[in-house]
Steps between C-alpha positions, in 0.01 A plus 500: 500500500318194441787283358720651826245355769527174297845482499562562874183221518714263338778534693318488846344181367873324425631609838226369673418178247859329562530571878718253585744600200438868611555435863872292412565804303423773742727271829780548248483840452390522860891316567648747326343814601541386869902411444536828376246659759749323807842597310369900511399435824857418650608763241333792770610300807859471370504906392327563851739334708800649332363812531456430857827356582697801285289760702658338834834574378663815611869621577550531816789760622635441909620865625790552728451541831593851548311598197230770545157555400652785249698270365271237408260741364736702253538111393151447455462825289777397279329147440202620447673767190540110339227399234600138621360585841146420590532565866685534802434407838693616825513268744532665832792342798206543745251267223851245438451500907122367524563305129770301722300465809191389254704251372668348788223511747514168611908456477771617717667736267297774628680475834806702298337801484462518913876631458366820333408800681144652441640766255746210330396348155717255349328509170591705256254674201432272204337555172237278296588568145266383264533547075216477237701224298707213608790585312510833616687397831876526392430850405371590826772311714798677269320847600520385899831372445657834435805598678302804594226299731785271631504743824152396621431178293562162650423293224243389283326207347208426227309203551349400159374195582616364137506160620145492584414667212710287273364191602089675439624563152674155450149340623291685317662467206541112513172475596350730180771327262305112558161687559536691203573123350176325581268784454626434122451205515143550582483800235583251223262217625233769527587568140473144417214418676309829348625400145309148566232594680366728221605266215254222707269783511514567109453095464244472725290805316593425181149516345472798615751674350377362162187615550629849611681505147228364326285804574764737445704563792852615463775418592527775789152383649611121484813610705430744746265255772761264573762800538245631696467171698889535540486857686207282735747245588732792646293765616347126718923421572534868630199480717514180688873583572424869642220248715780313634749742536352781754398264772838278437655841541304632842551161625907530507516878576508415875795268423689752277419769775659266793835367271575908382463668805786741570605524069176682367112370504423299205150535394463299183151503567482874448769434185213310320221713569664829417641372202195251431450617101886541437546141594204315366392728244828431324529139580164475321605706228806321410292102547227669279735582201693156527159356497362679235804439230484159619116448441567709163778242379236226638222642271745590196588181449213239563288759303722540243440885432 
C-alpha cells in the first residue's frame, strides 16, 4: 500500500513539476479531443435533420371528384393492411376548402370559389400517405396504382425530398472526410508530443530513477508514475474540453433552434448531456491507452529494461 501511494506521489509530482511541458501536452490532446468532440457533434445534427426532413415526406393521393367518403375509406383500410404504411390521413373537401382560403388570404384566387353554391365543394378528398422507410414509397404507389382504385383515384405523387437529403449527406460527409483528416493530424502530434514530453521528463529526473534502482525498485515501480502521469494529461484534455463544450453548445442552441425550424428541433445540447459518459468517457479511454503505450515505449527505451 505504501509503495502504491508513492507511486501515484511520483506521478502527481511530474505532472505538476514540468507545467509548461504538461500544459503543451494536454492543448494537444485538448485539439484532438475537441476535433473529434465537433465532428460527433454535426454527426447528431446531420442524423437529426434527415430524420426530420424524411418524416415530412409522405405520398399524397388526389381523389376524384365524385368519389365518396366509402370509397376513400375502403382505401384507407387497404393501406393500412400494408407493413410499409405508417399512417394515413384523410383530408376532408370541406378542410382542402379553408386549406385554400388559408393560403390565399390575401390574393384574388379566392374570388373563384364565389361561383360555388353553399352546398358546392370543388375539392375533392385527398390522402397524406406517410411510410416508415424512404424506400418504401414505390411499394406503396404500385398498391394505389392498381387498376382496381383507378375508379376513384386521381393520381398520386411521393415527395421524397432526395435532393435535400442528398445534398445533407454529400455535406456531411465532405465535411467528416477533411475533419476526420486533421483530428489525425492532431492524434499523431499528441503522440509525438507525449513521446517527448515524458522522455524530457525521464532526462530531467534522471537521478531519480537511479536512485529508485539503487534501493531496489523494479522495473514495474520505475514505470508505472509516468504512465500514470500520462492518464493525468488526458483525464486534464477530457475535462477542460467538456468545460468548453456545454456553454459553446447552450450558446448556439438558439441559432440551431431558429435555422431548423419546420425539419425537426435539434437539441445538441441535450445530445451531449444525455450521452455525456458515452462521448467523453470513451474519448478519454481511447487518449489514455495511446498515451499509455506511448509513455511505455518512452520508458522502455531510455531505461533500457
Amino acid at each position: 500500500m505504501h509503495s502504491i501511494l508513492r507511486i501515484f506521489k511520483f506521478a502527481f509530482q511530474g505532472f505538476f513539476r514540468n507545467f509548461w511541458l504538461s500544459l503543451v501536452t494536454i492543448t494537444m490532446m485538448l485539439m484532438a479531443v475537441l476535433s473529434v468532440t465537433l465532428l460527433m457533434g454535426m454527426d447528431y445534427i446531420r442524423e437529426v435533420t434527415i430524420k426530420g426532413v424524411e418524416n415530412k415526406v409522405d405520398v399524397l393521393v388526389e381523389m376524384k371528384l365524385e368519389a365518396d367518403r366509402e370509397q376513400v375509406e375502403s382505401l384507407v383500410n387497404d393501406l393500412d393492411e400494408l407493413s410499409e404504411v405508417k399512417v394515413v390521413d384523410i383530408i376532408t373537401p370541406e378542410e382542402n376548402w379553408q386549406m385554400f382560403l388559408e393560403n390565399n388570404k390575401d390574393s384574388e384566387a379566392t374570388q373563384v370559389l364565389e361561383v360555388f353554391e353553399e352546398d358546392e365543394n370543388p375539392f375533392p378528398y385527398f390522402l397524406a400517405i406517410q411510410a416508415y422507410e424512404l424506400d418504401q414509397y414505390p411499394k406503396i404507389l404500385e398498391f394505389i396504382n392498381q387498376e382496381k382504385y383507378s375508379a376513384f383515384v386521381q393520381s398520386s405523387d411521393a415527395d421524397t425530398h432526395e435532393q435535400v437529403i442528398n445534398k445533407i449527406n454529400d455535406l456531411a460527409n465532405f465535411v467528416n472526410k477533411y475533419s476526420w483528416y486533421i483530428t489525425g493530424l492532431f492524434v499523431l502530434i499528441s503522440i509525438v508530443v507525449i513521446f517527448n514530453t515524458i522522455r524530457m521528463s525521464i532526462y530531467t529526473r534522471q537521478s531519480e530513477i537511479t536512485i529508485m534502482k539503487l534501493v531496489g525498485a523494479s522495473n514495474w515501480v520505475v514505470r508505472t508514475p509516468f504512465v500514470i502521469e500520462s492518464v493525468l494529461y488526458s483525464l486534464a484534455a477530457v475535462l477542460i474540453v467538456m468545460v468548453i463544450i456545454y456553454p459553446l453548445l447552450n450558446f448556439i442552441q438558439p441559432s440551431l433552434n431558429t435555422y431548423f425550424d419546420g425539419i425537426q428541433a435539434v437539441n445538441i445540447a441535450k445530445y451531449f448531456k444525455d450521452n455525456y459518459l458515452q462521448i467523453f468517457g470513451t474519448q478519454f479511454l481511447g487518449l489514455a491507452l495511446i498515451n499509455m503505450i506511448s509513455t511505455s515505449l518512452a520508458v522502455r527505451k531510455y531505461l533500457k529494461v
